[in-house]
CHARMM-style PDB file with segment names, atoms N, HN, CA, C and O in Angstrom:
ATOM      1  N   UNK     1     -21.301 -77.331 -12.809  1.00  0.00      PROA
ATOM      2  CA  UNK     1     -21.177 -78.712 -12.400  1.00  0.00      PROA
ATOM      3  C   UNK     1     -21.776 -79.606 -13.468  1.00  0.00      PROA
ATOM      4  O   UNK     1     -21.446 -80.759 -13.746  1.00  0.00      PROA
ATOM      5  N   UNK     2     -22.581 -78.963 -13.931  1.00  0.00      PROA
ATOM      6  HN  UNK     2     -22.850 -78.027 -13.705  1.00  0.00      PROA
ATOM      7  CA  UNK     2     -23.556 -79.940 -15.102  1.00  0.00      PROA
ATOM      8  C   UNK     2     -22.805 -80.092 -16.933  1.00  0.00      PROA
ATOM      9  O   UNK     2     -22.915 -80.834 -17.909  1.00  0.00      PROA
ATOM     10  N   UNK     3     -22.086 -78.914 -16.537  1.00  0.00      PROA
ATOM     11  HN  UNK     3     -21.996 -78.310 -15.745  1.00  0.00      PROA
ATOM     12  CA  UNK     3     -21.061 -79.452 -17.958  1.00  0.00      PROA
ATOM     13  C   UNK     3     -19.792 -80.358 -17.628  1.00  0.00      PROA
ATOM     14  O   UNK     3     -19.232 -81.138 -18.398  1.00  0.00      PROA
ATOM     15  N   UNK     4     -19.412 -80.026 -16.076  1.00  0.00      PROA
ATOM     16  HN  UNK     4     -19.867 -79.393 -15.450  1.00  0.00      PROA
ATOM     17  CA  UNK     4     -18.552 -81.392 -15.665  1.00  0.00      PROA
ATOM     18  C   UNK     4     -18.643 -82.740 -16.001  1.00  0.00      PROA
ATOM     19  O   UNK     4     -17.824 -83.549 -16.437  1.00  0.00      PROA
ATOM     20  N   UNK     5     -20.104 -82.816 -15.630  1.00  0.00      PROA
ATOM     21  HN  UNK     5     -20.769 -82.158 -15.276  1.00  0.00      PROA
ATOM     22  CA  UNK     5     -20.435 -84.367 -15.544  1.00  0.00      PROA
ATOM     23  C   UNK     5     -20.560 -84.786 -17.140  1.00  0.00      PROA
ATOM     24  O   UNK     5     -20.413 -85.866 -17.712  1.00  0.00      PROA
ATOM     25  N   UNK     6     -20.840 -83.682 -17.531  1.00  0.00      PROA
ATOM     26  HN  UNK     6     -20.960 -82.804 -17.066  1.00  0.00      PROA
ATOM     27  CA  UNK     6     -20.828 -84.336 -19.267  1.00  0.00      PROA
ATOM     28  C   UNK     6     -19.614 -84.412 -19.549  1.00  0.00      PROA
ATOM     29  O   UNK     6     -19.313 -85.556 -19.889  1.00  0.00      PROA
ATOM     30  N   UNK     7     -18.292 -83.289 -19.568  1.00  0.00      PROA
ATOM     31  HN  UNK     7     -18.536 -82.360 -19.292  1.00  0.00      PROA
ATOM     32  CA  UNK     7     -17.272 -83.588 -20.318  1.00  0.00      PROA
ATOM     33  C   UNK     7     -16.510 -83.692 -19.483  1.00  0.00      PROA
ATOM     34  O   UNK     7     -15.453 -83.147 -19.800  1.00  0.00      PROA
ATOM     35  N   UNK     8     -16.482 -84.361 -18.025  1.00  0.00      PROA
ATOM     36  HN  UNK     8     -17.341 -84.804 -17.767  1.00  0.00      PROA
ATOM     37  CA  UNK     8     -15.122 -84.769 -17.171  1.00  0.00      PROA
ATOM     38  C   UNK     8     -13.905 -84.137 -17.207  1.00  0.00      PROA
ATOM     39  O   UNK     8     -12.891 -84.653 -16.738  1.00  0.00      PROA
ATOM     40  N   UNK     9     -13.929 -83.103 -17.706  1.00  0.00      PROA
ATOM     41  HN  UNK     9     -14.753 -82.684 -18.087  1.00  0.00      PROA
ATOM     42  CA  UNK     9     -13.003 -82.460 -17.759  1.00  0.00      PROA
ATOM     43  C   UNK     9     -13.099 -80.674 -17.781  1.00  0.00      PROA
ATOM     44  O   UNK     9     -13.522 -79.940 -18.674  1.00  0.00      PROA
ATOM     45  N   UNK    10     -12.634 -80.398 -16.679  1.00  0.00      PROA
ATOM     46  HN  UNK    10     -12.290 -80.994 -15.953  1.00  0.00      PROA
ATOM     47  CA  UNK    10     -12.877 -78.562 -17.088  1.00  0.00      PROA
ATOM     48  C   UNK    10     -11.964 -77.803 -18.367  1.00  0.00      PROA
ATOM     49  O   UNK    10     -12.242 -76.887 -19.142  1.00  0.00      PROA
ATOM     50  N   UNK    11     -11.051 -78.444 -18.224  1.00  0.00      PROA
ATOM     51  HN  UNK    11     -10.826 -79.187 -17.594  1.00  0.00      PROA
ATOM     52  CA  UNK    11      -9.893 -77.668 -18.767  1.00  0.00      PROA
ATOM     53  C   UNK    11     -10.728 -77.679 -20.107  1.00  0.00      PROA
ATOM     54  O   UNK    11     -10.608 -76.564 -20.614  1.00  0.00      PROA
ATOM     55  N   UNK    12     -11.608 -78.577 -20.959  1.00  0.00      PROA
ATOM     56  HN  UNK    12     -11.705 -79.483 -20.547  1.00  0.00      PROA
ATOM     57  CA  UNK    12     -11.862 -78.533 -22.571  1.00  0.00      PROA
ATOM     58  C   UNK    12     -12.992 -77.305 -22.745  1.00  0.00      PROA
ATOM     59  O   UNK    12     -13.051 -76.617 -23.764  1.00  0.00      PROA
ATOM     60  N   UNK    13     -13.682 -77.175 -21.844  1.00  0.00      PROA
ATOM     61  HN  UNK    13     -13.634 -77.734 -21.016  1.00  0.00      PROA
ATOM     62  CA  UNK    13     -14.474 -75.752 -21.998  1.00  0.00      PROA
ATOM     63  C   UNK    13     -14.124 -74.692 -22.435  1.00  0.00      PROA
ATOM     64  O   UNK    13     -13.066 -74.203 -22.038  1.00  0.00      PROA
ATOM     65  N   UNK    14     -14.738 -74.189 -23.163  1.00  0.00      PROA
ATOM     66  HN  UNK    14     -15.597 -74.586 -23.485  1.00  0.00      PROA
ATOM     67  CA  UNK    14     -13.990 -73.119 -24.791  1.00  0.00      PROA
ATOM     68  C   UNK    14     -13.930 -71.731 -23.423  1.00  0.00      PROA
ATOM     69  O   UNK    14     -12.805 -71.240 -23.335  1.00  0.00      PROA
ATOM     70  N   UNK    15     -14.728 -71.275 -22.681  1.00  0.00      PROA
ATOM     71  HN  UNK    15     -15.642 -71.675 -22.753  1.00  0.00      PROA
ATOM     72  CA  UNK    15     -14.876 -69.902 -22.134  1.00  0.00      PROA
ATOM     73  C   UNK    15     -14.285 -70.038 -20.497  1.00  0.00      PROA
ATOM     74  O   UNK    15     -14.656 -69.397 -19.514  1.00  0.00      PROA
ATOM     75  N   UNK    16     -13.384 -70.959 -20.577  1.00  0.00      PROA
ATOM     76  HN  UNK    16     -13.083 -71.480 -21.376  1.00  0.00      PROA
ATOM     77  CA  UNK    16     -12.895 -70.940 -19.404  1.00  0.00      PROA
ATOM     78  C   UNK    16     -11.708 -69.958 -19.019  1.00  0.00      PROA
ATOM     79  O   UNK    16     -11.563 -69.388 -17.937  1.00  0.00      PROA
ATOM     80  N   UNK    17     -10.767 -69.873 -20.304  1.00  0.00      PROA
ATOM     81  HN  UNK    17     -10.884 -70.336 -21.182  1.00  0.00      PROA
ATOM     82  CA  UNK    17      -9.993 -68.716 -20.338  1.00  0.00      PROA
ATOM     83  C   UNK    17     -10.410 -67.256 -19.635  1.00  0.00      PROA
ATOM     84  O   UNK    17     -11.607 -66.976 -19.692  1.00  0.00      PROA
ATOM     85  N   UNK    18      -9.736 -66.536 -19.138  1.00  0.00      PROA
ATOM     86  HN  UNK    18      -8.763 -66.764 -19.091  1.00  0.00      PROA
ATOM     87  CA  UNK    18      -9.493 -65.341 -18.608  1.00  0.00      PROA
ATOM     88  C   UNK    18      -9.307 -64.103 -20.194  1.00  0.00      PROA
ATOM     89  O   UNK    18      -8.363 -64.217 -20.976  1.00  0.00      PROA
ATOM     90  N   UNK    19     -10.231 -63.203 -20.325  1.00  0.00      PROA
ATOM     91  HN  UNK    19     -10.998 -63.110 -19.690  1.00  0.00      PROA
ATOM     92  CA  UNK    19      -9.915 -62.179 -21.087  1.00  0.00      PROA
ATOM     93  C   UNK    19      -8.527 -61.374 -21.068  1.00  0.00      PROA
ATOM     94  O   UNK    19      -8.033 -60.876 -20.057  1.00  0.00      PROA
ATOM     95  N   UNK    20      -7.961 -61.331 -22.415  1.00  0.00      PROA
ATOM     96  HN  UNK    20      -8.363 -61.736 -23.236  1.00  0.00      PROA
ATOM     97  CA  UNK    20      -6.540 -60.475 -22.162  1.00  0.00      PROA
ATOM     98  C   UNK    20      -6.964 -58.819 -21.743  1.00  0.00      PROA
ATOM     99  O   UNK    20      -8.085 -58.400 -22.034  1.00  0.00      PROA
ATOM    100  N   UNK    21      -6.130 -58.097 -21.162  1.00  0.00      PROA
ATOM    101  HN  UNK    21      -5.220 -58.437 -20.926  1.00  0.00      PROA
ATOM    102  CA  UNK    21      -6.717 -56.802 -20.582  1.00  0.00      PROA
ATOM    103  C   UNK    21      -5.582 -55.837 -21.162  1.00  0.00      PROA
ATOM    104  O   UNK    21      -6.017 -54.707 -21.381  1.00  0.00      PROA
ATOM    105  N   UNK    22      -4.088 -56.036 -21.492  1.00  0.00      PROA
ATOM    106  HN  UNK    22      -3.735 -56.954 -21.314  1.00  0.00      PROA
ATOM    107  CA  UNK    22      -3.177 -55.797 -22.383  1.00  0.00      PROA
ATOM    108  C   UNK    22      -3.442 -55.689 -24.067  1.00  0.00      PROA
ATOM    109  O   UNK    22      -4.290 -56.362 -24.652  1.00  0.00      PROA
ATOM    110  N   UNK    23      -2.601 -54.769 -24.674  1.00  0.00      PROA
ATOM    111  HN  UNK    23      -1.911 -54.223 -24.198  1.00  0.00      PROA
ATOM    112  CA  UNK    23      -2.571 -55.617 -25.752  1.00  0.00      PROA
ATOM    113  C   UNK    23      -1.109 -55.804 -25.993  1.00  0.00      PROA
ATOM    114  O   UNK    23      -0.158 -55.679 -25.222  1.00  0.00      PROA
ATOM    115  N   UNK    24      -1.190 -56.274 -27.779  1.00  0.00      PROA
ATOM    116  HN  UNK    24      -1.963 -56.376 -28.405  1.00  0.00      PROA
ATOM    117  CA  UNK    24       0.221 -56.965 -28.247  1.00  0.00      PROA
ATOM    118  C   UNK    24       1.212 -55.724 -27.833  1.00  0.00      PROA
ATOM    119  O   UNK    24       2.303 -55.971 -27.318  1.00  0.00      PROA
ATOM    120  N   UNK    25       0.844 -54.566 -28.045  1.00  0.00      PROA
ATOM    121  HN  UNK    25      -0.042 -54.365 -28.463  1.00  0.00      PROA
ATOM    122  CA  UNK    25       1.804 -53.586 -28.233  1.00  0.00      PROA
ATOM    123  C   UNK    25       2.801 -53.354 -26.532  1.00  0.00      PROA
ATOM    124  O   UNK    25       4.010 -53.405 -26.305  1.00  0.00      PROA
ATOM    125  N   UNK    26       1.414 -53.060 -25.481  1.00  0.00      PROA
ATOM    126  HN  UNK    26       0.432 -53.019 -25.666  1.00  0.00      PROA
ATOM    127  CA  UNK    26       2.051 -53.232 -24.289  1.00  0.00      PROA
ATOM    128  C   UNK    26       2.376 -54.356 -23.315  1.00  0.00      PROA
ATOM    129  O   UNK    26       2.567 -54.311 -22.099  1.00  0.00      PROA
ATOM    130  N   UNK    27       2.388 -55.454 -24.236  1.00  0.00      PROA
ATOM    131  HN  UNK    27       2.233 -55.491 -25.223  1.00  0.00      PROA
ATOM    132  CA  UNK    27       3.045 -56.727 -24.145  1.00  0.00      PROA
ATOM    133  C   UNK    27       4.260 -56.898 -24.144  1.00  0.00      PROA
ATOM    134  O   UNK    27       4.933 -57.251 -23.175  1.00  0.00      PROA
ATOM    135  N   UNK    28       4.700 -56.626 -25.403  1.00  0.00      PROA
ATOM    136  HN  UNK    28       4.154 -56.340 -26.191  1.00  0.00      PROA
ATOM    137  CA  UNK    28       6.414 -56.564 -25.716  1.00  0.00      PROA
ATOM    138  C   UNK    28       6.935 -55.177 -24.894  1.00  0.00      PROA
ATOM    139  O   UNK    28       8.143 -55.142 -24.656  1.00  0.00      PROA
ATOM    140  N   UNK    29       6.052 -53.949 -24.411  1.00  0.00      PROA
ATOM    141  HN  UNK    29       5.072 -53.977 -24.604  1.00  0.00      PROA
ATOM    142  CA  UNK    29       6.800 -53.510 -23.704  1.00  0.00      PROA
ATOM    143  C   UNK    29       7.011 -53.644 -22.183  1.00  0.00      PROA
ATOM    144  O   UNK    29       7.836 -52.909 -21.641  1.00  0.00      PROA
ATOM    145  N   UNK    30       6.411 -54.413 -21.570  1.00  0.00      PROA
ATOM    146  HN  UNK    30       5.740 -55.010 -22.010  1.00  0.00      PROA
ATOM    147  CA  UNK    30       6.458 -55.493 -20.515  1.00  0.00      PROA
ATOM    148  C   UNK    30       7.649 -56.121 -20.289  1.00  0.00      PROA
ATOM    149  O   UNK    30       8.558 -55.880 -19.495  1.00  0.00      PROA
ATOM    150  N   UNK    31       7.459 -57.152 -21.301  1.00  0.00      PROA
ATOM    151  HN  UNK    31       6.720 -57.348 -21.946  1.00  0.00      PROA
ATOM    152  CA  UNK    31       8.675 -58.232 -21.680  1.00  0.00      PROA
ATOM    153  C   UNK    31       9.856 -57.232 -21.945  1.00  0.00      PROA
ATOM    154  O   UNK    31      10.838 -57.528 -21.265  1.00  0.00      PROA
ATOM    155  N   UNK    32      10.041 -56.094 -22.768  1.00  0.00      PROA
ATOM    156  HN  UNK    32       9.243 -55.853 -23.320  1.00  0.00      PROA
ATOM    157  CA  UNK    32      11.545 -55.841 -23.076  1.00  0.00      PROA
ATOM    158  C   UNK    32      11.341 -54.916 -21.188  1.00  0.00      PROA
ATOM    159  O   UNK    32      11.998 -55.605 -20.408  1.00  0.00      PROA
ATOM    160  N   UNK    33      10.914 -54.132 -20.690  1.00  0.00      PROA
ATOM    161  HN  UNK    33      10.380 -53.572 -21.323  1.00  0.00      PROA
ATOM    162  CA  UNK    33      11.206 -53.804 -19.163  1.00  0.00      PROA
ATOM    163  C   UNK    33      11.463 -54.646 -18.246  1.00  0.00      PROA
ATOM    164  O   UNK    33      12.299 -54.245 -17.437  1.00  0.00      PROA
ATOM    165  N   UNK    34      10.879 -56.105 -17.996  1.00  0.00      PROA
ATOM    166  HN  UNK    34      10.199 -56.431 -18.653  1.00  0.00      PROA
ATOM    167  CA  UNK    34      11.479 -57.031 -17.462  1.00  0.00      PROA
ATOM    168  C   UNK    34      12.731 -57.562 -17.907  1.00  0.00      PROA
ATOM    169  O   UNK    34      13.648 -57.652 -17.091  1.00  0.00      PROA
ATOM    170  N   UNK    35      12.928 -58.011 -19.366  1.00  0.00      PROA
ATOM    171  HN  UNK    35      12.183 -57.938 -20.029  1.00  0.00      PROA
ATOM    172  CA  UNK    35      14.226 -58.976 -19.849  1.00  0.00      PROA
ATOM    173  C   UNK    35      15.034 -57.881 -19.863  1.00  0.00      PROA
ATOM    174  O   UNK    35      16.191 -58.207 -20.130  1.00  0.00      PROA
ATOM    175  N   UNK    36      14.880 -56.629 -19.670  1.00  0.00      PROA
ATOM    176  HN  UNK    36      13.941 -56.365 -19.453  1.00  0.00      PROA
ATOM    177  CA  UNK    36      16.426 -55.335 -19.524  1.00  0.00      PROA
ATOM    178  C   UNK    36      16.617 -55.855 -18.092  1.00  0.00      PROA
ATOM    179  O   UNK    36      17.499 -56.715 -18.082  1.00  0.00      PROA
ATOM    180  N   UNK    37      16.091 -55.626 -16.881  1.00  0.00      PROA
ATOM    181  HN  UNK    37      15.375 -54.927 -16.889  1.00  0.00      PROA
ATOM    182  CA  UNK    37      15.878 -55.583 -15.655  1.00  0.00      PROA
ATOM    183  C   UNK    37      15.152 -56.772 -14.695  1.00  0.00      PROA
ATOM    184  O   UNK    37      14.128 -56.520 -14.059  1.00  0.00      PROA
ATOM    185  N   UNK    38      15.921 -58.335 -14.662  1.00  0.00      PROA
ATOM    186  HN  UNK    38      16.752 -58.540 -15.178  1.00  0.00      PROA
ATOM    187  CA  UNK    38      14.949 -59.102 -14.393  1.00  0.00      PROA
ATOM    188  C   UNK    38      15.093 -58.998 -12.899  1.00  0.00      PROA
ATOM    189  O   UNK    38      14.388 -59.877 -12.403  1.00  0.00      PROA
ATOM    190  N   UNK    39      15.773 -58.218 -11.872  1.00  0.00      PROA
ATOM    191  HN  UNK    39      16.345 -57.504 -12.276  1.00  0.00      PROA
ATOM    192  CA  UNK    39      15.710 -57.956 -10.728  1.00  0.00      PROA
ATOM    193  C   UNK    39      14.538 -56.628 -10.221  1.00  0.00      PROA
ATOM    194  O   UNK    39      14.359 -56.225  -9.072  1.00  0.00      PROA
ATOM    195  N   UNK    40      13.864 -56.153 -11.483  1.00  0.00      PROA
ATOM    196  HN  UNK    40      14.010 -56.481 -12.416  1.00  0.00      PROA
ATOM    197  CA  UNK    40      12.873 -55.079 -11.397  1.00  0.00      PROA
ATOM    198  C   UNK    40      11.789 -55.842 -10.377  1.00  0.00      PROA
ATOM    199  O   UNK    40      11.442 -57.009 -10.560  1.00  0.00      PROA
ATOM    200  N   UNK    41      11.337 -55.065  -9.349  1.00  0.00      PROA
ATOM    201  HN  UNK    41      11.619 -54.117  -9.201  1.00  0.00      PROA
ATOM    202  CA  UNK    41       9.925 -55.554  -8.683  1.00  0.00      PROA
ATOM    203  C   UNK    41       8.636 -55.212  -9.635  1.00  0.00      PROA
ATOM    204  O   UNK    41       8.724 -54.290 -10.445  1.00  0.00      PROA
ATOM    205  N   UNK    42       7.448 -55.976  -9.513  1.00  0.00      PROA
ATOM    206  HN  UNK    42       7.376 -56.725  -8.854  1.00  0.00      PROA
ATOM    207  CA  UNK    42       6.333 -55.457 -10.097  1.00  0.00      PROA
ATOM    208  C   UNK    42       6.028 -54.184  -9.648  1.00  0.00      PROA
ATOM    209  O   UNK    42       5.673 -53.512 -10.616  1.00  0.00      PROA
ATOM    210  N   UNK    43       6.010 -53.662  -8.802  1.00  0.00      PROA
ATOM    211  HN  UNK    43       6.299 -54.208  -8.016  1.00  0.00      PROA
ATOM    212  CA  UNK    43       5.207 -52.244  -8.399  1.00  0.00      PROA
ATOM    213  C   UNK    43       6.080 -51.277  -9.181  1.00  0.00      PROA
ATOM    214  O   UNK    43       5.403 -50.483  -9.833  1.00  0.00      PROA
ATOM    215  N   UNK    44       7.425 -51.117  -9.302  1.00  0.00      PROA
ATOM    216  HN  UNK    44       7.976 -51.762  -8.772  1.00  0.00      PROA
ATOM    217  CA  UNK    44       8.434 -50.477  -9.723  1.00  0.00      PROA
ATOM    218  C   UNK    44       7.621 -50.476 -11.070  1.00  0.00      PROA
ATOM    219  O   UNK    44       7.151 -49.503 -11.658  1.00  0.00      PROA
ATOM    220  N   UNK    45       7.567 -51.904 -11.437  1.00  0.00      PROA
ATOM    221  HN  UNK    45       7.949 -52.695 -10.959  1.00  0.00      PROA
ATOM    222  CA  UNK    45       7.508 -52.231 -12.932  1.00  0.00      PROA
ATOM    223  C   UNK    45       5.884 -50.918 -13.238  1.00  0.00      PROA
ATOM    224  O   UNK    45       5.630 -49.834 -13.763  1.00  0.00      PROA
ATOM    225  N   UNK    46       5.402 -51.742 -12.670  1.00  0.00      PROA
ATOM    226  HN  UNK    46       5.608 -52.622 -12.244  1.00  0.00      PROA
ATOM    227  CA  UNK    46       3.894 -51.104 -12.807  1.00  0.00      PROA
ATOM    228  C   UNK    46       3.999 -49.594 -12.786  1.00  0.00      PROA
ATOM    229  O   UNK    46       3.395 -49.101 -13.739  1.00  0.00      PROA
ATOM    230  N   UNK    47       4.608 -48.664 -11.955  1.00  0.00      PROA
ATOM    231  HN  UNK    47       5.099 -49.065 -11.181  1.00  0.00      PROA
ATOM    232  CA  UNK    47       4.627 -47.358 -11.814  1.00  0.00      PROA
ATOM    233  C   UNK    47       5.552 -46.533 -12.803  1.00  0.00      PROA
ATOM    234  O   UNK    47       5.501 -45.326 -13.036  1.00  0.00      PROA
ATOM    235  N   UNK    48       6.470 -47.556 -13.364  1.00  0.00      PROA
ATOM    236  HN  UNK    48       6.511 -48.537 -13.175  1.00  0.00      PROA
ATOM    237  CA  UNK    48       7.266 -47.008 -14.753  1.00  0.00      PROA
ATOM    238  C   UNK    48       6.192 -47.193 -16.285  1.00  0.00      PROA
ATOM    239  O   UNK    48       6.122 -46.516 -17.310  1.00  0.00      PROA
ATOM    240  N   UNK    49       5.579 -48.235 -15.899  1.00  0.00      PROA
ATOM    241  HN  UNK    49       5.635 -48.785 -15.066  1.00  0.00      PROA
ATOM    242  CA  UNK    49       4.638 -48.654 -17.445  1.00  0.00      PROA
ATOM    243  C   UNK    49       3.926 -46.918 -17.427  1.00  0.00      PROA
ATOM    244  O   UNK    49       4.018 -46.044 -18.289  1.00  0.00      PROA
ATOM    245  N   UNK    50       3.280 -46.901 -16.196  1.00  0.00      PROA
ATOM    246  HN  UNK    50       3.205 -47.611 -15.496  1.00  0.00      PROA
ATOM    247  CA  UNK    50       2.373 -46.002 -15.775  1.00  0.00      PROA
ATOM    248  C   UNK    50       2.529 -44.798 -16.307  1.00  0.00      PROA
ATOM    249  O   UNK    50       1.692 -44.253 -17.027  1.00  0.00      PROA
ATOM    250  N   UNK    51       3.798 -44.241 -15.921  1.00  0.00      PROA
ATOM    251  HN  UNK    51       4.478 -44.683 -15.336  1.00  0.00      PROA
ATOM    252  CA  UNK    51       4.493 -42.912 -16.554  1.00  0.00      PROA
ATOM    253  C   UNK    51       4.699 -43.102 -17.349  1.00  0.00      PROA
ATOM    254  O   UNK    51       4.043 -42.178 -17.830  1.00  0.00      PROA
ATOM    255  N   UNK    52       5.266 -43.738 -18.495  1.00  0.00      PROA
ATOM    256  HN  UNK    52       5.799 -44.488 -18.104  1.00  0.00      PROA
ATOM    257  CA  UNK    52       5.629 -43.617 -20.093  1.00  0.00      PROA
ATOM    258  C   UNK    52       4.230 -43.739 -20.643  1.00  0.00      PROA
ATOM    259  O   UNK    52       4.439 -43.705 -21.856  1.00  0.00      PROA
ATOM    260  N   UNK    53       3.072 -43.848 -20.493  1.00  0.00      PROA
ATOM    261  HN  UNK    53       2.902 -43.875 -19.508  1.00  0.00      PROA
ATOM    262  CA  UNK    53       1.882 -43.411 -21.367  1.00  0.00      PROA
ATOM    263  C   UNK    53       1.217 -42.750 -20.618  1.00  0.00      PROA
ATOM    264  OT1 UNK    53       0.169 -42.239 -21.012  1.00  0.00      PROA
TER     265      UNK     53
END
């Protein structure tokens, strides 16, 4: 609350971001399993990532 009142704004706070838990590599393989299949559900999605590594 006390860095609020100084900078009125949350969004400019450098550590407000969320840590990435991915990386680049199983990023794009995300994106190309969704953009093949954009009717794929997440759990589907999730339990195929799962098995290929």
């Amino acid at each position: 609350i006390q860095r609020y009142k100084e900078t009125k704004c949350v969004d400019d706070l450098p550590d407000r971001d969320s840590k990435q838990c991915t990386t680049k590599r199983e990023d794009k393989e995300i994106f190309r399993l969704f953009s093949r299949n954009p009717t794929f559900c997440l759990r589907k999605g999730q339990a195929f990532l799962v098995k290929r590594t």
